[in-house]
KEKE-3310 file (N, C-alpha, C; in steps of 0.2 Angstrom, whole numbers, plus 5000, padded with zeros to 4 digits):
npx = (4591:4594:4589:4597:4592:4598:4601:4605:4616:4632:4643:4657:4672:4681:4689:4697:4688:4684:4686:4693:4705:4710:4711:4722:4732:4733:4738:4749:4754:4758:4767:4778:4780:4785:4796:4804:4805:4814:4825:4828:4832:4843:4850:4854:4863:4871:4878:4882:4889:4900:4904:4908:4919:4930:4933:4935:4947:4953:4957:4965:4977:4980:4984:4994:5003:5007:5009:5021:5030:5032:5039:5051:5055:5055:5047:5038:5037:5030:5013:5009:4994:4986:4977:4975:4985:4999:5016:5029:5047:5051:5062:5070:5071:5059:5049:5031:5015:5000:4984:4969:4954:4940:4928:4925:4928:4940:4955:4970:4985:4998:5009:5024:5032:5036:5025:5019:5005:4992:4986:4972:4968:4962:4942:4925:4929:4925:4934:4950:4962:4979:4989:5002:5016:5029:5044:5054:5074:5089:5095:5083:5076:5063:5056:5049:5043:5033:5018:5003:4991:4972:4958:4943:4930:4915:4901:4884:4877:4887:4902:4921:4936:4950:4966:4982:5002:5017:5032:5047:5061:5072:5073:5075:5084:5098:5104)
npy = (3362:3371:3387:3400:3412:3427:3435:3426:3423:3422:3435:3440:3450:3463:3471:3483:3494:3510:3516:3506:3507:3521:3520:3510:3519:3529:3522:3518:3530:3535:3527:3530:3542:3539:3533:3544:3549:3544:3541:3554:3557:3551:3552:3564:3564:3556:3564:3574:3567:3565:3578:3581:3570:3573:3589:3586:3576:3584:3592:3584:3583:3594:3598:3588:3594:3605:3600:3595:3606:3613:3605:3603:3618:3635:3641:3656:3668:3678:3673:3681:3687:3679:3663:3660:3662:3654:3659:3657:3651:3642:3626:3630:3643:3650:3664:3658:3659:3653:3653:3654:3660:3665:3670:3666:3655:3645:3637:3644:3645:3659:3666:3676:3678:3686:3687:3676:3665:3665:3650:3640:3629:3621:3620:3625:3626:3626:3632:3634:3633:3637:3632:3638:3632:3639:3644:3654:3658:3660:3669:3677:3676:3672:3654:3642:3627:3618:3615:3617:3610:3611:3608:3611:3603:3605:3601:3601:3589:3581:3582:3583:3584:3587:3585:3590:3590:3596:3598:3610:3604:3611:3621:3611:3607:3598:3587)
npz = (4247:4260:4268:4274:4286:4285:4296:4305:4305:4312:4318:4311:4317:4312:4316:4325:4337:4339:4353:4360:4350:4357:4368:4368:4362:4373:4381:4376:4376:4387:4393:4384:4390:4402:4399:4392:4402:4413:4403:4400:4416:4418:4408:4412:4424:4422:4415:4426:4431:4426:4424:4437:4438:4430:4436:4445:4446:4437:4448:4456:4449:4448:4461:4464:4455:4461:4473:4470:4466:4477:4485:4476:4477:4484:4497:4497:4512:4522:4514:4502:4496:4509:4514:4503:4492:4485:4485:4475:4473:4458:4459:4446:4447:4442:4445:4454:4457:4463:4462:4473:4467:4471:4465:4451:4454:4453:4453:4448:4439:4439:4429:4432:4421:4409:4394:4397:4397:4409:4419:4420:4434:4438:4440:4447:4459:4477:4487:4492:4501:4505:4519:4532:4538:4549:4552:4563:4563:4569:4566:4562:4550:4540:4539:4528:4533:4529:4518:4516:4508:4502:4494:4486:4477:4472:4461:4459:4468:4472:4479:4485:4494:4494:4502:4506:4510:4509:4512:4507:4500:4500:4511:4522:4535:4543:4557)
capx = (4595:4592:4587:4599:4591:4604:4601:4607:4624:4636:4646:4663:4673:4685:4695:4696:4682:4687:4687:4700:4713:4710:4713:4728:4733:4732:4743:4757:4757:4759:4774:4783:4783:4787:4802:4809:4807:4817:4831:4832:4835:4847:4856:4856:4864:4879:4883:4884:4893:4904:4908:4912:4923:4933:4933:4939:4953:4959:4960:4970:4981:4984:4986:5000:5007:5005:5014:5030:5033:5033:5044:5059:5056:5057:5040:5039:5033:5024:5009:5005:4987:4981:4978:4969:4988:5004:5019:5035:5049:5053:5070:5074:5070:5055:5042:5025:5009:4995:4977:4961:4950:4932:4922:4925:4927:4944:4961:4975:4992:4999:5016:5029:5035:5031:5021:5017:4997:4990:4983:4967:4973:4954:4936:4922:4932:4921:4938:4956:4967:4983:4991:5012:5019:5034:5050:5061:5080:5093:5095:5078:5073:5059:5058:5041:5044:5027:5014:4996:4985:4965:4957:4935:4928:4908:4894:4879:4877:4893:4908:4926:4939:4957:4970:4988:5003:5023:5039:5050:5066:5079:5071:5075:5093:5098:5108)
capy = (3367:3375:3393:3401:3418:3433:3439:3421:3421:3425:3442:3441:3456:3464:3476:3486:3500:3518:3516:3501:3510:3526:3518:3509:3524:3532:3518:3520:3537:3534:3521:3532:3547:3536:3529:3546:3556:3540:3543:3560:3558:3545:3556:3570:3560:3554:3572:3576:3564:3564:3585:3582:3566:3579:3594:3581:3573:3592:3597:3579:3585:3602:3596:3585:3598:3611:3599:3593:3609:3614:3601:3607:3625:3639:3646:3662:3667:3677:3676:3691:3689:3677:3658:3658:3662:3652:3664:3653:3650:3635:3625:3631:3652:3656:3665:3655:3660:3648:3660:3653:3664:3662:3674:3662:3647:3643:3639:3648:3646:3663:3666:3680:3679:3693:3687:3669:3664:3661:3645:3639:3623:3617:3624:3622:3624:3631:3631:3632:3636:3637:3634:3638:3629:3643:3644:3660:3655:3665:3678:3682:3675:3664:3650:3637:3622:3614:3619:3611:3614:3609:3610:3608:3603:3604:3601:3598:3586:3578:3585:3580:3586:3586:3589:3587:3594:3595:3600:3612:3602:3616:3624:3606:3605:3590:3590)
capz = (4249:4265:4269:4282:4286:4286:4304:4310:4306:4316:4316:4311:4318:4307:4318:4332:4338:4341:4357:4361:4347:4358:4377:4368:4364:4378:4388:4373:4374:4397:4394:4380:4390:4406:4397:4391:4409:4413:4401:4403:4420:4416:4404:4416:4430:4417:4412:4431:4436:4421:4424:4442:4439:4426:4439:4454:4438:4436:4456:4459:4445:4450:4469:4462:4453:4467:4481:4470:4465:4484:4488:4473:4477:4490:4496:4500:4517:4522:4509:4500:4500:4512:4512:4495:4486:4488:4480:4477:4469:4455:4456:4441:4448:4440:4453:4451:4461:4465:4467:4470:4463:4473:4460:4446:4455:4450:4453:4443:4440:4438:4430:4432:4414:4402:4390:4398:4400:4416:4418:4424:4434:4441:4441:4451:4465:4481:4491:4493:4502:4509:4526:4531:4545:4548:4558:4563:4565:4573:4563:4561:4543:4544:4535:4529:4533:4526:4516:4517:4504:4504:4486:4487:4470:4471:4456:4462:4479:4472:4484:4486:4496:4492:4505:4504:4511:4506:4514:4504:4504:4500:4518:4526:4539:4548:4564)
cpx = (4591:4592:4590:4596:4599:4606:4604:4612:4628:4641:4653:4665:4679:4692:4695:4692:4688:4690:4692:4704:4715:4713:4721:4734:4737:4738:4749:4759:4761:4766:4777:4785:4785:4795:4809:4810:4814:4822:4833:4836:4842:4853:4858:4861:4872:4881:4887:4892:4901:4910:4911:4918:4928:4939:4938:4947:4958:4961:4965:4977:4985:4989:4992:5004:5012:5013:5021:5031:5035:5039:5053:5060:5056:5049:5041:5035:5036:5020:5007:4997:4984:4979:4975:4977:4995:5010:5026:5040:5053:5058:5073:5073:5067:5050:5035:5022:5004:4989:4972:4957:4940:4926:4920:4926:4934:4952:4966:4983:4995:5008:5018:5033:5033:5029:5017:5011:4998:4985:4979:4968:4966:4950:4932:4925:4928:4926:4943:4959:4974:4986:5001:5011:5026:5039:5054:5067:5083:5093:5088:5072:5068:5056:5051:5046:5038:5023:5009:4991:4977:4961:4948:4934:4921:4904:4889:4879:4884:4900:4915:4931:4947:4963:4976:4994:5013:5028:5043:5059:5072:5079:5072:5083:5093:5105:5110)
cpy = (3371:3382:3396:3411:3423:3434:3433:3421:3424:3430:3440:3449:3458:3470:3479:3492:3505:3520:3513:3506:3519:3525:3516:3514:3528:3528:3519:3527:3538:3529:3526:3538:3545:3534:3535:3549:3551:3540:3548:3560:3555:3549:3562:3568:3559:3560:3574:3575:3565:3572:3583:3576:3570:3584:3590:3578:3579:3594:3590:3581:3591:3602:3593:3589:3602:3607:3596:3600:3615:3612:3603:3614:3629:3641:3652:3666:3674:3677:3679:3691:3685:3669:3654:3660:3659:3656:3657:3653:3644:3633:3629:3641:3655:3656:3662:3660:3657:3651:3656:3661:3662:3664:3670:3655:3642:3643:3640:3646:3654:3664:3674:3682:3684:3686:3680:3669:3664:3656:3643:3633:3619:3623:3623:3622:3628:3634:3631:3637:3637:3637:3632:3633:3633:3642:3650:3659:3662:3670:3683:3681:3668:3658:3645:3632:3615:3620:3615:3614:3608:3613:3608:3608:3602:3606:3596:3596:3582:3584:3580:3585:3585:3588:3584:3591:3591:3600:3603:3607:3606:3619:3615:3607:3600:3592:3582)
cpz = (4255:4266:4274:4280:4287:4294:4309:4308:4309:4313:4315:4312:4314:4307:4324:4332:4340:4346:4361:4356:4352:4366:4372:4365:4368:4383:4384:4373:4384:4397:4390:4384:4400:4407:4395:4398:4410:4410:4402:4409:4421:4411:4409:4421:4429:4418:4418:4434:4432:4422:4432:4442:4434:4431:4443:4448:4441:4443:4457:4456:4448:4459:4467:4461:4459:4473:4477:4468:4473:4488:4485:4473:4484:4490:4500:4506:4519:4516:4506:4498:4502:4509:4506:4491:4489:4482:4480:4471:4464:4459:4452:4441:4444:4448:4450:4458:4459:4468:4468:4470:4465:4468:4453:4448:4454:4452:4447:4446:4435:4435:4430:4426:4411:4397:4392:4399:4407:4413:4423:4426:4435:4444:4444:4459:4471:4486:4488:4495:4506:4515:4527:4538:4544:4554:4558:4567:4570:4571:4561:4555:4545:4536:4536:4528:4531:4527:4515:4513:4501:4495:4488:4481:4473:4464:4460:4467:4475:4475:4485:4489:4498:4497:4505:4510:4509:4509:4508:4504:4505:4506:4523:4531:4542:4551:4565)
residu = (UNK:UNK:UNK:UNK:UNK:UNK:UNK:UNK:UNK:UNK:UNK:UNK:UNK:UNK:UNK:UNK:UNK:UNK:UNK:UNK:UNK:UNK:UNK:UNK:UNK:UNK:UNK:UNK:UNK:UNK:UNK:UNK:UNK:UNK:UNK:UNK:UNK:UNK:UNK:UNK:UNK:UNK:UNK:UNK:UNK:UNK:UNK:UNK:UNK:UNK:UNK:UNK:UNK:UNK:UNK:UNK:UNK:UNK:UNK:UNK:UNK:UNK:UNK:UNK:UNK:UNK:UNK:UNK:UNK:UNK:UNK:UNK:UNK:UNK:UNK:UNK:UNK:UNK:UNK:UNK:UNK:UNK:UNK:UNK:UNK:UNK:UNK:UNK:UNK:UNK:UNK:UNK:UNK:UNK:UNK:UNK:UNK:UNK:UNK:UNK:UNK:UNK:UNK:UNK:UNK:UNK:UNK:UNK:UNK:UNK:UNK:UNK:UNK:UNK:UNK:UNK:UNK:UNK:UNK:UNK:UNK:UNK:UNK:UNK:UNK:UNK:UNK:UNK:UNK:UNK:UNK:UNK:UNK:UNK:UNK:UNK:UNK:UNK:UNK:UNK:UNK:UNK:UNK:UNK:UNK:UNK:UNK:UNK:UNK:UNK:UNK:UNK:UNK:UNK:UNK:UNK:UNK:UNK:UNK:UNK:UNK:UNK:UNK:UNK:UNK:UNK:UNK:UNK:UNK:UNK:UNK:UNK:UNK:UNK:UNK)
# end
């Protein structure tokens, strides 16, 4: 039998030193927090885009609203305060009014009913407002014959701008 000295045998290793578990580490903790800035912003980006495709929804909505009920109604001219409110009246003779509201950012549907809500119709609005195209007949009444209304949704660097415009037809004549 042969004599193998101790100090000749080769070392088998049996793990990692303190040093490799503390670099490897150091790279998992660089990729983990690489991966959330990365989500976050990614989350962030969703939500935005998510609140202004909402905001821009409701101003397309309200602009619908806005220019058919223009078309079956009477509007009333001149406007009582300035191109930020459309005063008019249904088909069916109730008085509506159409505010935007700069302080709050918001457009409104105001009713004339007792006890009826006001309705906030779209938020976020940096803009809107109003414009007549009028006419005075012979007798002196003056009459709108289009109404053009411009509705601005802004969040963030996302913008959109809404412009429409609608003839009343009950103010329409043919010759």
């Amino acid at each position: 039998m042969r004599f193998v000295h101790r100090n000749k045998l080769p070392r088998v290793r049996r793990g990692l030193s303190l040093a490799e578990v503390m670099i490897s580490l150091a790279i998992s903790a660089m990729l983990l927090t690489a991966v959330a800035a990365a989500f976050s912003a990614s989350s962030e980006a969703i939500e935005q885009n998510d609140e202004f495709f909402r905001a821009s929804q409701a101003a397309r909505v309200s602009m619908n609203q806005i220019l058919t009920e223009v078309r079956r109604g009477t509007v009333k001219t001149p406007p009582t305060s300035g191109p930020t409110d459309l005063s008019m009246t249904t088909y069916d003779g109730k008085d509506r009014d159409y505010v935007f509201d700069a302080a709050s950012k918001k457009l409104q549907l105001v009713t004339s009913d007792p006890g009826a809500p006001n309705y906030c119709l779209a938020s976020n609005c940096t803009d809107a407002n109003f414009a007549y195209d009028a006419y005075t007949d012979a007798g002196g009444v003056k009459h709108t014959i289009r109404v053009a209304v411009t509705v601005v949704v802004k969040i963030g660097r996302n913008q959109i701008r809404l412009t429409g415009s609608a003839a009343p037809r009950k103010e329409q004549t043919w010759q």
